[in-house]
C-alpha positions in Angstrom: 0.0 0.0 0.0 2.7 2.7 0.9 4.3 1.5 -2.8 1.2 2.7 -4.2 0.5 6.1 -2.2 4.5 6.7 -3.3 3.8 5.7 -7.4 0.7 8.1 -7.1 2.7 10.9 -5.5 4.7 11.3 -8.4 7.4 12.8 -6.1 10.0 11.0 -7.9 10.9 13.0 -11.4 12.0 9.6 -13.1 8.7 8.2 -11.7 6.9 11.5 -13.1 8.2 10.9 -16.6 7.9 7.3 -17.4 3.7 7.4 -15.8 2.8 10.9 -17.9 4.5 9.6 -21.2 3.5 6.0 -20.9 0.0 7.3 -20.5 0.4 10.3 -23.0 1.6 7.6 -25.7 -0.9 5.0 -24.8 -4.2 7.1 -25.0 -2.8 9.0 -28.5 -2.4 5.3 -30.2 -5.3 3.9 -28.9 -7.5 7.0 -30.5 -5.7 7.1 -34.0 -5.8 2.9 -33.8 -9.5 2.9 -33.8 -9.7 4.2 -37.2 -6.9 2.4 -38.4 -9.3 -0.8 -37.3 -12.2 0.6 -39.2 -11.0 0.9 -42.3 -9.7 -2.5 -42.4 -5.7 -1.5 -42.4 -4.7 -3.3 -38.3 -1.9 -4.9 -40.2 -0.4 -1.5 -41.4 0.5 -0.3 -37.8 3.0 -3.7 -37.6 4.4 -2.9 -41.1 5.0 0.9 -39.7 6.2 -0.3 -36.3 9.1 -2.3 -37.8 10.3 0.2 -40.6 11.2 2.9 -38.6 13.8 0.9 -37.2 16.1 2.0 -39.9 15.1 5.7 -40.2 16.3 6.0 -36.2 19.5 4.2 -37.3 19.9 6.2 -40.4 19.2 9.5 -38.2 21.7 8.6 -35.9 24.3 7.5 -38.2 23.9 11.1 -39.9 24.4 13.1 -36.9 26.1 10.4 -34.1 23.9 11.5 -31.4 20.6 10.1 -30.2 18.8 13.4 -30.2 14.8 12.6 -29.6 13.7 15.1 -32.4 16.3 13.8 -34.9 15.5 10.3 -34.2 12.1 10.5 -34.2 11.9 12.6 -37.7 14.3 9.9 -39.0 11.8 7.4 -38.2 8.8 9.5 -39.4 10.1 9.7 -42.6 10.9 5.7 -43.0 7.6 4.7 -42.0 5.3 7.4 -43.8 7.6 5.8 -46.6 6.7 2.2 -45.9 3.2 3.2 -46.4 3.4 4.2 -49.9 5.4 1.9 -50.9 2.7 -0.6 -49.5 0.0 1.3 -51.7 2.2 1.8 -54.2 2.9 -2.1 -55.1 -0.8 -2.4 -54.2 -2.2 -0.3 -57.0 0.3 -1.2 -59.2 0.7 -4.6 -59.2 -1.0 -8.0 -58.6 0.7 -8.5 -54.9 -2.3 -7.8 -52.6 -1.9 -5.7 -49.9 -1.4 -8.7 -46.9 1.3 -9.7 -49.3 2.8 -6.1 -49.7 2.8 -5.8 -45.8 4.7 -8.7 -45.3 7.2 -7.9 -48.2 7.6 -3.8 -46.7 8.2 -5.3 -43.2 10.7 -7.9 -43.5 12.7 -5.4 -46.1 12.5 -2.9 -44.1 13.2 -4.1 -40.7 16.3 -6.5 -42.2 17.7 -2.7 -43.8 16.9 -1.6 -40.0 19.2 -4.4 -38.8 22.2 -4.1 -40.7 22.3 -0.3 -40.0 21.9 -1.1 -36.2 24.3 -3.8 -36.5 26.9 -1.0 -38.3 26.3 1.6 -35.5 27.6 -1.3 -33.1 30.5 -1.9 -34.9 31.4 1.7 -35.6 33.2 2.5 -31.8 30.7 5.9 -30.8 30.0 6.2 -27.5 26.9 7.3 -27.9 25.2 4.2 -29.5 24.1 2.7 -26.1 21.2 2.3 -25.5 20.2 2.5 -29.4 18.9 -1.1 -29.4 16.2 -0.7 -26.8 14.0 0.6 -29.7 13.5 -2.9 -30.7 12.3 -4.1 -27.3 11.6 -0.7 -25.8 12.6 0.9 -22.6 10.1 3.3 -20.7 12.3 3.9 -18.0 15.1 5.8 -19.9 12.2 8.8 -20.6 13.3 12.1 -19.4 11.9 15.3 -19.4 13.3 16.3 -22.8 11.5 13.3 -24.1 8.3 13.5 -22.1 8.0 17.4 -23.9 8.3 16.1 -27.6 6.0 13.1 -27.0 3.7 15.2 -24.9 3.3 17.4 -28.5 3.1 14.8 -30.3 0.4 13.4 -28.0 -1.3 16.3 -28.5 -1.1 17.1 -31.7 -2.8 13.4 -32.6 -5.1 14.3 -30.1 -6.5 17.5 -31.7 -5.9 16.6 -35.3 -8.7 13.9 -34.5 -11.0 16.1 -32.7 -10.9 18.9 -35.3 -11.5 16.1 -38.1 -13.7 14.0 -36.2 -16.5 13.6 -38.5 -14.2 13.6 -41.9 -12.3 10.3 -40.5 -15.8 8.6 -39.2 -17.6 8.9 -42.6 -13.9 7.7 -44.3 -13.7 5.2 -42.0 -17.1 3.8 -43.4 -17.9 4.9 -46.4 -15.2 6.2 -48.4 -17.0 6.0 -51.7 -19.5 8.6 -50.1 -17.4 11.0 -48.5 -16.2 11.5 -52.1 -19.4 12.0 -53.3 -19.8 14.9 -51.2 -16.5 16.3 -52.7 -14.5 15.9 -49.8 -11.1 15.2 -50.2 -10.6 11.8 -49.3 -7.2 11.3 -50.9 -5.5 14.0 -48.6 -7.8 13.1 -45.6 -6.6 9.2 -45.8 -3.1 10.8 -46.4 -3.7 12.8 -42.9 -4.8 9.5 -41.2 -1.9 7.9 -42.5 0.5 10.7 -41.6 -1.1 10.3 -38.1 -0.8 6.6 -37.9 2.7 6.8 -38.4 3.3 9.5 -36.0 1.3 8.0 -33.1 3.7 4.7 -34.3 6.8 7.3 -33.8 6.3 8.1 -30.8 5.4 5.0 -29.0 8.6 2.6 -30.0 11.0 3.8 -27.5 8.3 3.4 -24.6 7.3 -0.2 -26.1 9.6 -0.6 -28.6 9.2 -1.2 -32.4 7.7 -5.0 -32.0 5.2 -4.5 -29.9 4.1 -1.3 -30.7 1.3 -2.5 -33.2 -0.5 -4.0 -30.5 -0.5 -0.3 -28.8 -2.0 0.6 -31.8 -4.9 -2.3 -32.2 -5.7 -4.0 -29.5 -7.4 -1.1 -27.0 -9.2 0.1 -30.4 -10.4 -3.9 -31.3 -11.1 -4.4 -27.4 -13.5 -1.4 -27.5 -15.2 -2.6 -30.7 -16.7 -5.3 -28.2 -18.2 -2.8 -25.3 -20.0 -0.4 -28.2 -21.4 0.3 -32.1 -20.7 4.1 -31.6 -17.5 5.4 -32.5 -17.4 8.4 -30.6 -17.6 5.8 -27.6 -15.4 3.5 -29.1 -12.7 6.4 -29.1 -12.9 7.5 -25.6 -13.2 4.1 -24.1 -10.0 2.6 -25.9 -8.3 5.9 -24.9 -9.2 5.2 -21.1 -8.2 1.6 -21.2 -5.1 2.5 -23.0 -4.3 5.4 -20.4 -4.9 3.3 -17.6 -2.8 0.3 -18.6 0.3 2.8 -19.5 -0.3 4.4 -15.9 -0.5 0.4 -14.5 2.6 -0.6 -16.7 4.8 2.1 -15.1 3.4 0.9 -11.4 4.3 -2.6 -12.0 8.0 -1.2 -13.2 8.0 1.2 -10.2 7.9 -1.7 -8.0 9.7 -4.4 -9.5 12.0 -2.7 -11.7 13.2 -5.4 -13.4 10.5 -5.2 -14.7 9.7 -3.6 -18.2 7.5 -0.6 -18.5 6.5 -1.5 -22.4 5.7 -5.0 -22.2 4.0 -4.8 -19.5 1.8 -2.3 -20.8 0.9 -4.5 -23.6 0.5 -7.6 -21.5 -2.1 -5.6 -19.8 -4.2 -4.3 -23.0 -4.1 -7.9 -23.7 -6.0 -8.7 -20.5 -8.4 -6.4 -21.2 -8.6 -7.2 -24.7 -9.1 -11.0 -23.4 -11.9 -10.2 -21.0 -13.8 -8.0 -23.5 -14.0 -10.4 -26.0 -15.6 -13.0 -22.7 -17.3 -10.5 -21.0 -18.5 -7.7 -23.1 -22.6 -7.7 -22.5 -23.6 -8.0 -26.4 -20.4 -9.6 -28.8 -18.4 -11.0 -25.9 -18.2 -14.5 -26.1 -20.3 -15.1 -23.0 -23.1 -13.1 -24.3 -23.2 -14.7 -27.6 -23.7 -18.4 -25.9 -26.1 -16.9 -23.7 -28.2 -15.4 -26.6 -27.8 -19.0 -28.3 -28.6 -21.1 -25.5 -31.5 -18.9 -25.2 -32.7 -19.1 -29.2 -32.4 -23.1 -29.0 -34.8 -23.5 -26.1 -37.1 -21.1 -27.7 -37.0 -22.9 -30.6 -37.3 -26.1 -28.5 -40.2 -25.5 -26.6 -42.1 -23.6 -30.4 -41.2 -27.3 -31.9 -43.2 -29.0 -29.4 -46.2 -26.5 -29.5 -46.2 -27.0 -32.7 -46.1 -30.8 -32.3 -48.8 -31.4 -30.2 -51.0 -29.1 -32.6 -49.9 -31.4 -35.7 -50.5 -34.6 -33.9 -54.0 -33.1 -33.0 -54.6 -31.5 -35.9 -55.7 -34.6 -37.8 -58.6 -35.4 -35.6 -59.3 -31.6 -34.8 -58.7 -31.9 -30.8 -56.0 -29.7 -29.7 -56.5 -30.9 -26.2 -55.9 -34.1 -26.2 -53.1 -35.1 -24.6 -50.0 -37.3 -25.7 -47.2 -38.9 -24.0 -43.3 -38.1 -24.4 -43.0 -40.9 -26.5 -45.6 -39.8 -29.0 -44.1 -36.5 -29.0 -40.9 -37.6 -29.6 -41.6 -40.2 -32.4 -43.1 -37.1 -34.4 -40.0 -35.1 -33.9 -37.0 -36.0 -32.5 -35.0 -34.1 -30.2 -32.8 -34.3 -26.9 -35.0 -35.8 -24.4 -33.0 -33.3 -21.9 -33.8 -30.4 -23.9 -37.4 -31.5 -24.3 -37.9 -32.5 -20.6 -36.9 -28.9 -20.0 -39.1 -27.5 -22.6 -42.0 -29.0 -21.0 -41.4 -28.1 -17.6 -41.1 -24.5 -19.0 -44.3 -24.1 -21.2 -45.9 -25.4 -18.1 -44.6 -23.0 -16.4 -45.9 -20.5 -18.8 -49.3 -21.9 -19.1 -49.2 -22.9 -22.9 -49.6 -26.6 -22.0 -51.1 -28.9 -19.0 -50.0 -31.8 -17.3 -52.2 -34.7 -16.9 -52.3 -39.1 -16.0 -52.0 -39.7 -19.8 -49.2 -37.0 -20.7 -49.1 -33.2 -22.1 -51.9 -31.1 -23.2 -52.1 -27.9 -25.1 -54.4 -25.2 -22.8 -55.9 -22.1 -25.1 -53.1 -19.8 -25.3 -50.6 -22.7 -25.9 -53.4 -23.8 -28.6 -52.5 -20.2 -30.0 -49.4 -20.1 -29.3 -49.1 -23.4 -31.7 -51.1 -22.2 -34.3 -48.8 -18.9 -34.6 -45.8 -21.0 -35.3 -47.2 -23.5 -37.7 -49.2 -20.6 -39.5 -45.3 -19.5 -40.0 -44.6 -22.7 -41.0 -46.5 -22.6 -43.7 -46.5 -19.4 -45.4 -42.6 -19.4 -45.4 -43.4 -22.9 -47.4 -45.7 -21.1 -50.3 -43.2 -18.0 -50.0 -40.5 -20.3 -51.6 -42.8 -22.4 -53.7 -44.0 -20.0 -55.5 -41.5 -16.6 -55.6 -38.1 -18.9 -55.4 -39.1 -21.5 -57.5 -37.9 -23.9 -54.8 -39.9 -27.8 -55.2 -42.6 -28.1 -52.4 -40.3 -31.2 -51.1 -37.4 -29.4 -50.5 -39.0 -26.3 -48.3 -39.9 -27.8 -45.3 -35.9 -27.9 -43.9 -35.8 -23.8 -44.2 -39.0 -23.3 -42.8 -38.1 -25.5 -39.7 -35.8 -22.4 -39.2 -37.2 -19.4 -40.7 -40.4 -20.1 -38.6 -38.8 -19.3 -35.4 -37.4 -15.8 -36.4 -40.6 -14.0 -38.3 -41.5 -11.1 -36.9 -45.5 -9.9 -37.4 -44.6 -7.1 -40.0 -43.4 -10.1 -42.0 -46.0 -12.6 -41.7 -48.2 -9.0 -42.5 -45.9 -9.1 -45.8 -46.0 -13.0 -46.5 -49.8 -12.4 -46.1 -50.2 -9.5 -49.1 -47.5 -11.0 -51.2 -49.3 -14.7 -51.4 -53.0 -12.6 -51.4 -53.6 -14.3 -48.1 -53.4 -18.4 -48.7 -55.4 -20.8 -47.2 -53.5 -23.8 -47.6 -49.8 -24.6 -47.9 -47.9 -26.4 -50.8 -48.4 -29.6 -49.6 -52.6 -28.5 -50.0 -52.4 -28.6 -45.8 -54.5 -25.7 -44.5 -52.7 -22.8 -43.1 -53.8 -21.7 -39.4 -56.0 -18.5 -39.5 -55.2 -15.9 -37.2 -57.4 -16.2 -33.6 
């Protein structure tokens, strides 16, 4: 606890630096990631990450000293370069652009590697320290570094704010935003120049491997929690800003610990229990919602069985044992125990010595779904073309997911049937 109360403090400068820039770099990729998700391009933040390895060696083998400013123009320039040579072999060849990303990245990265491997052969004194762009080292920022990534920070930070609504209609629907005369070549050049920079100025708190998860996974985690991109923004932004604040605790008190990794070992978590968790696409939601839909659709099949097997004889009431049930329609006898116990429950069917009875509103109930049944039948029959012998299978589905504005529709299309394609009459409504 008194670890804590000292990390929140901030009375240590080094501690001051590392928390502020970690968090500053963190919330700037995660906002400029979330379009780069939208528009399809998550691959393009790895391809940046590892070319501007070799612009940071270049810079510092032009003026032999690591200065922040220099090195982070360097890599600017390499990976705002990667990016059109990407596009460029895209739209002017037959590589696709998965392909071109892999080619740019390995190329670029290997170039990166032979100048970093020259700088450690060349005898200057000032190379140390060089390689911890590839793996990253928060804990070397200091205050002239915290100042140029702070304005970077910012700069993404506005740049998106003042072009909020240009990037969200790019981001999905390009071919419209062009229609309206905007222009969409310079704005995807801005988001591009954007991506790159927010790239830039995360590698030497990460480092150049894992900064494209900086860049994707808060913006993909958030996809799960909303459908509105506004909220999508601000809430990969906070979990980005508090992960960099938690990476540079967990550094702060075990330093051998790294800031950068752990950052990204932390968006993972999150990323992890969003896609589990998150209350309408996480995983956990999505069973739920399916284990939901099969027992509706388990206790509608045996409504709609008892009203077939008394449908013959015209007594809806009668009642009929499991077995009979089940050797007109087969189906888990789990599932259907539970499916009984539930529309009894409900008050669609009854309980008696010889077995299960439909009651009135089960009666209704029954003749909703069967009445669904059918029309979806004649809708294929005769606007599909589909032979009256090979309906039935879709209509064992569709039935289940008809809303009353489309059985209205079905209704006026087939001028309001009385019988099926099979010449079986067709529930009217109660």
């Amino acid at each position: 606890m008194n670890a804590l109360w000292e990390f929140l403090s901030m009375s240590d400068a080094n501690v001051r630096f590392v928390t502020i820039g970690s968090v500053l770099l963190a919330a700037s990729s995660a906002v400029v990631g979330c379009f780069t998700v939208l528009r399809k391009r998550a691959l393009v933040g790895d391809a940046v990450a590892h070319a501007v390895l070799p612009g940071v060696c270049l810079a510092f083998i032009l003026t032999g000293e690591k200065n922040p400013l220099i090195l982070l123009l360097g890599s600017f320039i390499t990976g705002w370069l990667s990016l059109i040579v990407i596009d460029a072999i895209t739209a002017h060849s037959r590589i696709k652009e998965d392909t071109a990303i892999g080619l740019v990245l390995s190329v670029f990265f290997g170039v990166g590697i032979l100048f970093l491997t020259s700088i450690q052969h060349s005898g200057n004194e000032n190379q140390s320290g060089l390689d911890k762009f590839l793996f990253g080292s928060a804990a070397a920022l200091v205050g002239q570094d915290l100042i140029t990534f702070g304005a970077v920070a910012v700069l993404l930070l506005l740049s998106v704010l003042l072009l909020y609504k240009e990037f969200k209609l790019l981001s999905f629907d390009a071919a419209y935003a062009r229609t309206l005369g905007m222009p969409v070549r310079g704005l995807e050049l801005l988001l591009t120049t954007l991506t790159v920079l927010a790239v830039v100025v995360g590698i030497q708190s990460v480092g150049v491997v894992l900064m494209s998860a900086m860049l994707i996974t808060p913006a993909a985690a958030a996809r799960f929690w909303t459908d509105r991109l506004g909220a999508m923004v601000l809430i990969a932004a906070a979990m980005s800003a508090f992960c960099g604040a938690a990476g540079a605790f967990v550094s702060f008190t075990a330093p051998a610990m790294p800031t950068g990794p752990w950052i990204v070992m932390l968006l993972s978590l999150l990323a992890i229990l969003s896609f589990t968790l998150a209350p309408r696409k996480g995983l956990l939601a999505r069973y739920l919602l399916q284990r939901r839909v099969r027992r509706q659709m388990t206790r509608e099949n045996i409504l709609k069985t008892l009203f077939q097997l008394g449908e013959g004889k015209g007594e809806y009431q009668h009642s009929y044992s499991k077995e009979q049930i089940l050797e007109r329609r087969q189906q888990p006898l789990l599932r259907m125990k539970d499916g009984l116990q539930t529309l009894c429950r409900q008050g669609l069917i009854q309980k008696n010595a010889s077995g299960w009875a439909l009651t009135e509103s089960g009666k209704k109930e029954a003749q909703r779904v069967v009445r669904l049944h059918r029309l979806w039948e004649l809708y294929l029959t005769q606007y599909l073309q589909v032979a009256s012998d090979h309906v039935h299978e879709d209509a064992e589905s569709i039935e289940h997911v008809l809303t009353p504005e489309l059985e209205k529709r079905l209704e006026e299309l087939l001028d309001y049937p009385t019988a099926d394609p099979h010449q079986t009459s067709i529930p009217q409504q109660p």
